[in-house]
ROMIMAR-285345 format. One record per residue (C-alpha): x negated, y negated, z. Coordinates in steps of 0.2 Angstrom, whole numbers, plus 2048, in hexadecimal, padded with zeros to 3 digits. Example, Ala and Ser with C-alpha at 12.3 -4.5 7.8 and 13.67 -1.06 7.14 Angstrom:
// residues 2
7C2816827;7BC805824;
//
This chain:
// residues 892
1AFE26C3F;1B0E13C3F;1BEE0AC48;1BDDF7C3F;1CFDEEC40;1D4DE9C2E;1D4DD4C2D;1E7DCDC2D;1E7DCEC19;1E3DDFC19;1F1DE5C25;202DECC1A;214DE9C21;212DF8C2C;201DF4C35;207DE1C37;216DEAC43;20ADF7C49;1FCDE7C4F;20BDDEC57;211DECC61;200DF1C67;1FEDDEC6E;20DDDFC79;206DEDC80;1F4DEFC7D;1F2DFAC8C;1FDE08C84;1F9E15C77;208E11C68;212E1EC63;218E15C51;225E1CC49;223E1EC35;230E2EC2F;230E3DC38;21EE39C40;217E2FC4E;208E27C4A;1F9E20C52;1EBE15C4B;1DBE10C51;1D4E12C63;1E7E19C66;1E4E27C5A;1D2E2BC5F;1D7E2EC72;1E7E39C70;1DDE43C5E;1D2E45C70;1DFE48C7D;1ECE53C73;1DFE5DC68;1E4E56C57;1DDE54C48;1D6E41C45;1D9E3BC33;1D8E2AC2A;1E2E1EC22;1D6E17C15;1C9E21C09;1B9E1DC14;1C2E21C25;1C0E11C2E;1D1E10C33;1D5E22C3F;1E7E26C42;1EEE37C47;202E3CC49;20EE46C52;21EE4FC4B;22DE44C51;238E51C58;229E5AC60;223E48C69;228E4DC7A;21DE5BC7D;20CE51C79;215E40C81;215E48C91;202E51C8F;1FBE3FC8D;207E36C9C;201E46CA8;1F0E3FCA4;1F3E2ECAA;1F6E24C9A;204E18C96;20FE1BC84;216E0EC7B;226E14C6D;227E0AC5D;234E0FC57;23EE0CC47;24DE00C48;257E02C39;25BE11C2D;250E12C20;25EE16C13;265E06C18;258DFBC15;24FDF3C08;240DECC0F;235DF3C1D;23BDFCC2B;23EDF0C3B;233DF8C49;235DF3C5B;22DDFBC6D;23CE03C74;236E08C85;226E0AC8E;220E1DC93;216E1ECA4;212E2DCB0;21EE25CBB;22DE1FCAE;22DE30CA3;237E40CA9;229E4ECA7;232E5ECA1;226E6ACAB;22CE61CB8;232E70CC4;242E6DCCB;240E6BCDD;230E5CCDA;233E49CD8;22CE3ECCC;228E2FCD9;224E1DCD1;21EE13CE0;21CE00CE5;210DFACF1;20FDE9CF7;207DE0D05;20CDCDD0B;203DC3D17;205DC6D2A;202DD8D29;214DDDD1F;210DEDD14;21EDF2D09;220E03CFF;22FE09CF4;231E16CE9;23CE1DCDC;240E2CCD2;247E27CBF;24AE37CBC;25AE3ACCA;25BE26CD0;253E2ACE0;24FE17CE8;248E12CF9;23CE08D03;234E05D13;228DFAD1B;21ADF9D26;213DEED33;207DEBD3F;1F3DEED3E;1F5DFFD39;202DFCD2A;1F6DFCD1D;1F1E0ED23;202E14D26;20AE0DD14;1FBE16D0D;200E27D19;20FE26D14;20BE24CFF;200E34D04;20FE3ED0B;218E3BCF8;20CE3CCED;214E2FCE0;20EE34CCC;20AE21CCB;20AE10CD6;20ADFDCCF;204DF0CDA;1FEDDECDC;1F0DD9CCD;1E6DD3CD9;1E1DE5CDF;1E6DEECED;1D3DEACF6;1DBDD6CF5;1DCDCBD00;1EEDCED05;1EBDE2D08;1DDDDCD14;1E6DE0D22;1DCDE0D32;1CFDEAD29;1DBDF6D25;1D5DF8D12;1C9E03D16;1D8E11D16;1DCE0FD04;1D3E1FD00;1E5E28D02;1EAE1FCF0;1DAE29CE7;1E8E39CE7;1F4E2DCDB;1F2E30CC9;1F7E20CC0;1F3E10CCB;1FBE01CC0;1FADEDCC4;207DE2CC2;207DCFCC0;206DC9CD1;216DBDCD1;21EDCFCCE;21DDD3CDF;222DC4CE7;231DBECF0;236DB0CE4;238DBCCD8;23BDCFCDE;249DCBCEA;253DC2CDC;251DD1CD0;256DDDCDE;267DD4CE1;269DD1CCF;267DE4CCA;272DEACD7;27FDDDCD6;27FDD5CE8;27CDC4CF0;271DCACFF;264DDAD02;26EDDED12;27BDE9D0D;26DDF3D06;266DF5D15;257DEAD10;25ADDAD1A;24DDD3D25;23FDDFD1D;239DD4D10;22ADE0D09;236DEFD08;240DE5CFC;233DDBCF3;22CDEECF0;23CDF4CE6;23FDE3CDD;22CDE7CD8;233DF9CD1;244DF1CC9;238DE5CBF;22DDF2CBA;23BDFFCB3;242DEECA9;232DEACA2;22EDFBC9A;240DFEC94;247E09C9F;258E06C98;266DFDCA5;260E0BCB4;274E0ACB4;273E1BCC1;269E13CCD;276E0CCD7;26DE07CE9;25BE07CF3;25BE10D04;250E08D0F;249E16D1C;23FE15D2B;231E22D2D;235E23D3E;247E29D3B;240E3BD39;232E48D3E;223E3ED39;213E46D2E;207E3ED2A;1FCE44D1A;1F2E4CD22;1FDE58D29;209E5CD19;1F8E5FD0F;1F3E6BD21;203E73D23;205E77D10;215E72D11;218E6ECFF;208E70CF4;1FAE7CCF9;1EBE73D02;1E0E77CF6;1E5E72CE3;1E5E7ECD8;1ECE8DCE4;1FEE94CE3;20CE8CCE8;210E9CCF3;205E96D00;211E89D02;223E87D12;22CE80D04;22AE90CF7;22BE9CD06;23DE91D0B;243E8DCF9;254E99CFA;25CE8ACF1;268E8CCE0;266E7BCD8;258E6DCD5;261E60CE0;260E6ECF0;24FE73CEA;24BE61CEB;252E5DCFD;249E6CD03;238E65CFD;23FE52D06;245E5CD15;235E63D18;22CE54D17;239E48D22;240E55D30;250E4ED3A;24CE48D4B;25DE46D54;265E54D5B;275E51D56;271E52D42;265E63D46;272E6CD4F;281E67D43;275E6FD36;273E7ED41;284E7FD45;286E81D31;279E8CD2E;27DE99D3C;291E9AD36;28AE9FD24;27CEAAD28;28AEB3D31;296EB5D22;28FEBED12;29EEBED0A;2A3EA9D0D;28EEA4D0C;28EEAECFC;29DEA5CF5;294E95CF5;285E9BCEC;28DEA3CE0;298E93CDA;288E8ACD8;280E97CCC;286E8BCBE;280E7BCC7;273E6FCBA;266E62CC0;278E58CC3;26BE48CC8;261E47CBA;26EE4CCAE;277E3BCB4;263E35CB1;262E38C9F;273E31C9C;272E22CA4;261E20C9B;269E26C88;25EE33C89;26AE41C8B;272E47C79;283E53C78;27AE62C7F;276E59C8E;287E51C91;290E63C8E;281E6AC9D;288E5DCA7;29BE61CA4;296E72CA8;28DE6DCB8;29CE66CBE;2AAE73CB9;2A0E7DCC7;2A5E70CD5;2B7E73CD9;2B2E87CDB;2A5E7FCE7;2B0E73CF3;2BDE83CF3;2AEE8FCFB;2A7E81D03;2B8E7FD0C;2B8E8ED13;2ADE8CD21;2B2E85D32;2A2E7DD37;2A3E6AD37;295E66D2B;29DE72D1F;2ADE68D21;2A6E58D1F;29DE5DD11;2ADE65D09;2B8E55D0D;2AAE49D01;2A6E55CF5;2ADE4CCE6;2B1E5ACD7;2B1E4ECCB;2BEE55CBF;2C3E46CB7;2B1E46CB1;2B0E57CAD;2C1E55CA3;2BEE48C9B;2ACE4FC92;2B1E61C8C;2C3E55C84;2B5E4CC7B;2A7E57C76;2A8E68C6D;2A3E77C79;293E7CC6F;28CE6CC68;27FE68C59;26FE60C64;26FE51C5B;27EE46C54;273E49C3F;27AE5AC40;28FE52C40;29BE5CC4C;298E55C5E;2A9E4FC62;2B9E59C63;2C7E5BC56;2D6E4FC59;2CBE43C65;2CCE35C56;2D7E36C47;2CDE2DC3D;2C0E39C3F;2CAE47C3D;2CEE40C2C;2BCE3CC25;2B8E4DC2B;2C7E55C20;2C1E4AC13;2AEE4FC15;2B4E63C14;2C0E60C05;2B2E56BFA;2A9E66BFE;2B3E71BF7;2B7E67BE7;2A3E66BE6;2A5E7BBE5;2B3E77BD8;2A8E6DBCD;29CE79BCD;2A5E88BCA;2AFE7DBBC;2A0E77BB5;299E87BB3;2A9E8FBA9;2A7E80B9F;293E81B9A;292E94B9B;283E90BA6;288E9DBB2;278E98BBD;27DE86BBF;27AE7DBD1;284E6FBD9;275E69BE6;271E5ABF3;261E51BF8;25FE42C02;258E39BF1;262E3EBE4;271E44BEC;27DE51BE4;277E56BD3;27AE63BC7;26AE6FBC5;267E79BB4;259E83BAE;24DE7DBA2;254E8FB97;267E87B97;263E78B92;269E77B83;279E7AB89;27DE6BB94;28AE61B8F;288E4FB85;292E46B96;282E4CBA3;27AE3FBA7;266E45BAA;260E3FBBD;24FE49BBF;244E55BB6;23AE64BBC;22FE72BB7;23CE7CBB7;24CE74BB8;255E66BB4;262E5CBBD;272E53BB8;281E47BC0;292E43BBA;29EE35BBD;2A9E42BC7;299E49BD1;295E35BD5;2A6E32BDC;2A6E43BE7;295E3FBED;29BE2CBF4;2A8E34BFB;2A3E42C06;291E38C0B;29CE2BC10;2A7E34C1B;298E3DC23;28EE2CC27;29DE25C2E;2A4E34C36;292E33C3F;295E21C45;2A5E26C4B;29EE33C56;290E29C5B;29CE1CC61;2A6E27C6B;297E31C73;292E1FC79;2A3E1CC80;2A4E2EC89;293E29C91;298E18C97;2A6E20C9F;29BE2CCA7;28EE1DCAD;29DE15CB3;29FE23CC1;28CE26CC4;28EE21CD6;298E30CD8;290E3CCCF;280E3ACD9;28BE39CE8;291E4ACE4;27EE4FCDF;278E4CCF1;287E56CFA;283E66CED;271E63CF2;277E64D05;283E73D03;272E7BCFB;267E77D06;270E7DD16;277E8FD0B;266E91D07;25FE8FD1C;26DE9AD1F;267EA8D11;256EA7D17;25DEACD28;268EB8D23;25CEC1D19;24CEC0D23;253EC0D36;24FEAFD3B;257EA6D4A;261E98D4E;252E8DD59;258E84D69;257E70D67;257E65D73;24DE54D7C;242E5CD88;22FE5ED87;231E72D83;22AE7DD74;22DE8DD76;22DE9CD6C;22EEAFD6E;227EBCD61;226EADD53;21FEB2D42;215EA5D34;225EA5D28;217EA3D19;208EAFD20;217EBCD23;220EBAD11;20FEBDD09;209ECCD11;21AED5D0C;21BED1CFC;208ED6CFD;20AEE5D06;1FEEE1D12;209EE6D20;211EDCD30;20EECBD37;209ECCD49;215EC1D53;20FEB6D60;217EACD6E;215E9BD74;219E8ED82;217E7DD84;21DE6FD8F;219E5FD8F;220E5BDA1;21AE62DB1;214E6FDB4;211E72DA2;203E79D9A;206E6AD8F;1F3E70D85;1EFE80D81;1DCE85D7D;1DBE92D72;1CCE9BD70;1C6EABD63;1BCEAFD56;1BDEAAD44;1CAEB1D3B;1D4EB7D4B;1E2EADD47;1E0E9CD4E;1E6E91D41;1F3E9CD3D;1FBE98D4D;1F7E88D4E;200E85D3B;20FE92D43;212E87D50;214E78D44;21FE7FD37;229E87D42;22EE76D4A;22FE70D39;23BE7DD34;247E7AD42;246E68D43;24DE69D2F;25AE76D35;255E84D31;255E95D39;243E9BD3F;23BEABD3E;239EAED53;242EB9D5F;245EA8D67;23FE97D66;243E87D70;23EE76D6C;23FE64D75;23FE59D66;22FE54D5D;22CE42D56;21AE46D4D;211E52D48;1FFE51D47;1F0E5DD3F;1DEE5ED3F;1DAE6FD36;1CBE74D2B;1BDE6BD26;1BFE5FD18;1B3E51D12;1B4E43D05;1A4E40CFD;1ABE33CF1;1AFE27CFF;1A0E2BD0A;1A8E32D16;1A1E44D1D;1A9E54D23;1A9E4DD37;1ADE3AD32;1BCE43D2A;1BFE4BD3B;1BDE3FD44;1CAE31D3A;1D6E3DD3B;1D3E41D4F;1D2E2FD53;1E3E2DD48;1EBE3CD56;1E7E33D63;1E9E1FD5F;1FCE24D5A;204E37D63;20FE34D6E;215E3FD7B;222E46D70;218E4CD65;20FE5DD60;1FCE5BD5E;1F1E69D55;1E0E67D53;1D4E75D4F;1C1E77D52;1BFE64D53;1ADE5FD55;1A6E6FD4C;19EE5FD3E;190E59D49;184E5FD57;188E6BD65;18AE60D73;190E51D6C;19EE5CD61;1A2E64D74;1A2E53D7D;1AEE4DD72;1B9E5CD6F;1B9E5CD85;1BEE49D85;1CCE49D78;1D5E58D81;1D2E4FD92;1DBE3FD87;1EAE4BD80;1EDE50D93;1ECE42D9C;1F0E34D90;1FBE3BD84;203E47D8C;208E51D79;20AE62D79;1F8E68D71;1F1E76D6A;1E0E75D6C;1D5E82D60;1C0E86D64;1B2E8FD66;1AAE82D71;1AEE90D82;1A8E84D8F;1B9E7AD8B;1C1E88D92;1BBE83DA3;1C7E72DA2;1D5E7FDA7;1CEE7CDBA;1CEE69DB8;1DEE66DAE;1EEE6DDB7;1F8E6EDA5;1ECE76D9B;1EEE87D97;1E0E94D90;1E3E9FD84;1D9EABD75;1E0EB4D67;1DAEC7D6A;1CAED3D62;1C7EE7D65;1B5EEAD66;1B1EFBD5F;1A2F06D59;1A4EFFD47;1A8EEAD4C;1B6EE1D51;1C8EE5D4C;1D3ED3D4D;1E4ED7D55;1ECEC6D51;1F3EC5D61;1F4EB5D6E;1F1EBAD81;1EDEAFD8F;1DAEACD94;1CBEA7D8C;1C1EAFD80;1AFEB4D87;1A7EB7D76;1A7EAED65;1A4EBDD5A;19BEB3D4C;18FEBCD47;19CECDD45;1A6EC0D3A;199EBED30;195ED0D31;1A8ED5D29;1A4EC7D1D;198ECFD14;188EC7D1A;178ED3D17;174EDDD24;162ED8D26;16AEC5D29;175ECCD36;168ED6D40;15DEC6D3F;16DEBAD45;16EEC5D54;15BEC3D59;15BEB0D56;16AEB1D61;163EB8D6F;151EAED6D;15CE9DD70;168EA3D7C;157EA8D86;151E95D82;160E8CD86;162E93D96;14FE8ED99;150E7DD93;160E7AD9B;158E7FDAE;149E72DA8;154E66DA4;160E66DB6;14FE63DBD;14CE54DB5;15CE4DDB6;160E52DC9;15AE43DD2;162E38DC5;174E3FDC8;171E41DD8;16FE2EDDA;17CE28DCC;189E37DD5;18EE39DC2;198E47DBB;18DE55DB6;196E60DAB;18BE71DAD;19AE79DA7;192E75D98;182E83D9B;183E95D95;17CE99DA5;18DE97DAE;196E9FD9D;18CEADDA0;190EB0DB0;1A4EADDAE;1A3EBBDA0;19BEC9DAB;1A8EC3DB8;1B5EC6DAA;1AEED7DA4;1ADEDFDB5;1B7EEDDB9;1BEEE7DC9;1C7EF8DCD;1B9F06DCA;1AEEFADD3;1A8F01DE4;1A6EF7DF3;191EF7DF1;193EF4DDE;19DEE5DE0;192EDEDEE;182EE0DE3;18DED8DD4;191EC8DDD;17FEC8DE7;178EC9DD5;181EBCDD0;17EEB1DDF;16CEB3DDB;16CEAADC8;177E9EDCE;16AE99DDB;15CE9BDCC;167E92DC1;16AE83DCD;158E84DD3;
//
């Protein structure tokens, strides 16, 4: 099909508005309205025919001018299909009624649809729809804000520093925006060349729609003035935002964006927070994508692998929301985790109070972005009736809330606003089951406006002289199947057969013809018909006006209405950690500032819930100590085979710090935690081919990020680190980064490998403990117990792993003789190669780590396999004769 654009002589009235539409936004696909369709020409209409599966069609005989179209009322769906794949919708949209007009239609672009702008309706309810701004300034400044449209969610940070380029893109990681504007002049310009530090804008691939503004958008002279203009004030510090001039050049980025694709007024947001990332539990992206704290790690997986569908107890978006933030940004002081404790321990104790307060919030709606589509006249009488019944639930709330004692309970009772007056002053208004749209008449309440009331009267009356008429009319013709109709053409008209129609009378006067019929009017019908269309259009103004009222009244108190949305999200969130623990027997975790974790008998809260819904029986328990002081262990090396359980523990240990830090019960016997500040991962193998970076440059970035930035205060994880390259330089660095957590650092490790000679540091470091996750050898293989004991592990049991993995048995037989044939060779090229090198260490006296050899492994594993007690005397003096002897051989 051809796609020529007509000459300007060629274009009708229509096209001329359509052209001029599309060159405001030529970067848009343009929804034009023309009836009850939206239609799209051109290039438009090839790419969503494309995108959305429709049928291309043509607006001229020889098809050189495409166009497809989409039901008006059925837009929503295929708006939101397109914006999910990254494009960018334009509405055109009819300005005047087309009954009141003579000439063309006026048509205007009304608003601006982006991935970031538009409220997806498969958006779930606990999820964000983040639009972010990132901006970096001279002198190494990086600001980042971002907000959700759909509940007014606003904040902003910044970064500084060599590293704030990577830690501003960490951070955009951790959120996970839908789309991100920035600078035009890219984010690889000059101005994001921060000490090298461009490099790490590989963490924006992950964001869907990346789109560039003008640069003067983003710039002091012309953000910070728009800021304080929006919110009404004469200086950024009362939002919190004085003295951080990126943060705020970030959000006056967002403000102009939201104006300049329509938004409407954004009357419900009503502030910017500005955070610091250091006011909470820090995780990086690394970990949350790790942890699977909030979406699988790999895409495409179900959300069941995830802490926040194991811990989402919650009864309402806004505390399904919290939950997902908690998880993300854990408290760090004590004060705030304990009052949260304190909170949840008193509900968990009282079914009958605890189940109060859940109950009351069965009713509860999307309260903040309810408030969203009003303050963006987007929310029609169904929605404002949702909302009226969303808040008739909160004075039942604050009553059940009141009845507990704990003091986060009764702070949260004391600024829980109901909100009555609101609630009032909607159901006064609006009838209790309205029409969906204001067409179908009816929407406001009976004695609200006399004048209505009377053009309604009025309207019902001229309906029931139309019946008179036509029961009237018919006695009068004898046309017994005589019609008093309506269409939106003729209006009312009398219809008769084409077999009466000799019958009408001589006063009809004819108004259409058919096949079948004909159809009449009167000089009475024509003065009924002015009437009762009359009062409807203007009854329908009339409600329209005072719906507009009701909702700046509503706007009017949007500050409190969000207000009141963050308290129910709170009183959620903490009945929700107190079902959980009621239900599933967690426990209330210690806190407090020492260098301590601890726990007893602690389960995987995600592990544990799948294996019984699963029925695949009982999580092993496991226990655990750490401490970062003297005499520690600070580090504890674990060792075992492959799928023993490892990273399981490792990823327990995390979440269950997570978990109490947020203040939530855990599932232990016991646990007891000196605060953590950071959290850091390095699990699994990963690569990104795309950027050039392979599977142990991956490792590696993220090793060298652990150690450039933990702190002593922090928990460090890292698991099979230098498995990516070759034996002895994976082991050498795998031996030096432990030695640099314990004698640098000082964070509380756990340290995951197979590299056994590591093992042998627990003689060299005084705070480093060994330990292995357990295997039963028997006739048939190995048998994993799941279970963490102290000591090392003396074997690695890959090839049995393979074994149970269903490698063929000719393979397995064959690993097991290359195995031995090496293990023979290393051990003689090893005792070739001490030769060699003697005299050279002997004359440098440097370190010679024959830890390192099998030779010495070997002999530590008879050691451990001897059965000390059933040994006699002789036996154990030819054992340790024996083994004299190949140490002599070895060292020879």
């Amino acid at each position: 099909m051809a796609n020529e654009l007509p000459s300007e002589a060629q274009l009708t009235p229509v096209m001329r508005q359509y052209f001029a539409a599309k060159q405001q936004h030529p970067d848009c696909l343009m929804f034009c309205r023309i009836g009850d369709f939206y239609e799209l020409f051109y290039e438009d209409a090839i790419v969503a025919s494309r995108e959305l599966q429709l049928t291309l069609t043509a607006r001229d005989r020889e098809k050189k001018q495409p166009m497809c179209g989409v039901p008006y009322h059925a837009a929503e769906n295929y708006i939101h299909r397109l914006l999910r794949k990254g494009y960018r919708i334009a509405l055109c949209e009819q300005m005047e009624d087309p009954k009141t007009t003579k000439t063309i239609v006026r048509r205007e672009v009304t608003r601006v649809l982006t991935p970031g702008t538009a409220v997806d309706p498969g958006l779930a309810a606990g999820e964000s729809c983040w639009l972010a701004s990132l901006v970096a300034l001279k002198g190494g400044l990086v600001g980042l804000s971002v907000i959700d449209l759909s509940t007014g969610e606003f904040r902003a940070t910044e970064f500084s520093g060599p590293a704030a380029w990577a830690q501003a893109v960490d951070e955009i990681g951790r959120i996970r925006p839908v789309e991100m504007i920035y600078a035009n002049a890219g984010l690889l310009g000059a101005q994001a060349r921060l000490d090298g530090a461009a490099e790490e804008t590989g963490g924006l691939d992950a964001i869907r729609t990346k789109t560039p503004v003008d640069d003067w958008v983003l710039t002091a002279e012309h953000a910070l003035p728009l800021l304080r203009s929006h919110f009404r004030v004469h200086s950024l510090d009362g939002l919190g935002l004085g003295g951080h001039e990126a943060a705020a050049i970030a959000a006056g980025g967002l403000v102009h964006y939201l104006k300049a694709t329509k938004q409407g007024a954004l009357e419900h947001i009503e502030g910017v927070r500005y955070y610091e990332r250091s006011g909470n539990l820090e995780l990086d992206a690394v970990s949350v994508r790790n942890l699977e704290l909030v979406e699988p790690l790999f895409s495409g997986e179900s959300s069941q692998t995830t802490l926040f569908y194991t811990m989402d107890c919650c009864c309402t978006p806004m505390g399904k929301r919290l939950l997902r933030a908690t998880l993300l940004r854990p408290a760090v002081e004590v004060v705030e985790i304990e009052a949260r404790l304190e909170s949840v321990a008193e509900a968990a104790g009282d079914l009958r109070r605890r189940e109060a307060i859940r109950r009351s919030m069965d009713g509860v709606l999307d309260l903040e972005r309810l408030l969203g589509r009003v303050a963006m006249d987007s929310a029609g009488p169904r929605e404002v009736m949702a909302l009226a019944g969303t808040l008739g639930c909160l004075p039942a709330l604050r009553r059940a809330v009141g009845d507990m004692t704990a003091a986060r309970w009764q702070e949260l009772y004391a600024a829980l606003d109901p909100l009555e007056d609101l609630h009032t002053m909607i159901v006064a208004a609006i009838v209790d089951e309205p029409p969906i749209s204001f067409a179908d008449g009816g929407v406001i309440r009976s004695g609200v406006n006399a004048e209505l009331d009377e053009l309604r009267e009025l309207s019902k009356s001229g309906r029931q002289a139309l019946v008179a008429i036509e029961e009237r009319e018919r006695a009068r013709t004898g046309i017994g199947s005589l019609k008093v109709r309506f269409n939106s053409v003729f209006g009312y008209y009398l219809e008769i057969t084409k077999a009466n129609a000799r019958s009408v009378p001589g006063d009809y006067e004819r108004k259409q013809t058919l096949v079948n019929a004909e159809r009449f009017t009167t000089p009475e019908l024509k003065d009924y018909e002015q009437k009762i269309l009359t009062a409807q259009e203007r009854s329908g103004e009339i409600e329209r006006r005072l719906f507009s009222e009701l909702r700046r009244q509503l706007l009017d108190s949007a500050g409190r209405m969000r207000e009141t949305a963050r308290r129910v999200a709170e009183i959620d969130l903490l009945a929700s950690f107190a079902q959980l623990a009621a239900l599933r027997g967690w426990v209330r975790p210690q806190i407090d500032t020492t260098s301590v974790l601890e726990f007893i008998h602690a389960r995987h809260p995600v592990v544990e819930r799948r294996m019984e819904e699963s029925g695949a029986g009982r999580f092993v328990p496991n226990s655990l100590y750490l401490d970062a002081a003297d005499p520690g262990p600070a580090v504890l090396l674990m060792t075992g085979p492959n799928m023993g359980g490892k990273s399981t523990y490792l990823r327990m240990a995390a979440l269950l710090v997570v978990m109490a830090q947020c203040g939530s019960f855990v599932p232990a016997e016991r646990m007891r935690l000196g605060l953590v500040d950071r959290i850091f991962t390095r699990i699994g193998a990963s690569d990104n081919v795309a950027r050039g970076r392979s599977t142990f440059m991956v490792e590696m970035t993220e090793t060298a990020a652990i150690l450039n930035t933990a702190t002593a205060k922090s928990l460090v994880l890292l698991d099979e680190m230098g498995r990516g390259t070759a034996t002895y330089d994976g082991l050498s660095l795998a031996w030096a980064t432990v030695e640099h957590l314990h004698e640098r650092i000082g964070a509380r490790t756990l340290f995951a490998t197979h590299y056994h000679e590591l093992t042998l540091l627990a003689d060299r470091l005084a705070r480093l403990k060994n330990v292995r996750v357990t295997v039963k050898e028997t006739n048939g293989g190995i048998v994993f117990l799941h279970t963490v004991e102290t000591g090392a592990a003396n074997k690695s049991y890959g090839i049995e792993v393979a074994r149970l993995a269903g490698l063929p048995q000719a393979v397995i037989g064959r690993a097991r003789e290359v195995l031995r044939i090496h293990e023979k060779a290393e051990v003689q090229q090893i005792e070739q190669d001490k030769r060699g090198r003697r005299s050279e260490a002997e004359a440098s006296g440097a370190l010679q780590l024959t830890m390192f050899t099998p030779l010495s492994q070997r002999i530590v594993d008879r050691i451990d396999e001897a059965q000390i007690d059933s040994l006699t005397p002789l036996e154990a003096l030819n054992l340790l004769a024996e083994l004299k002897r190949e140490l002599k051989a070895g060292a020879a």
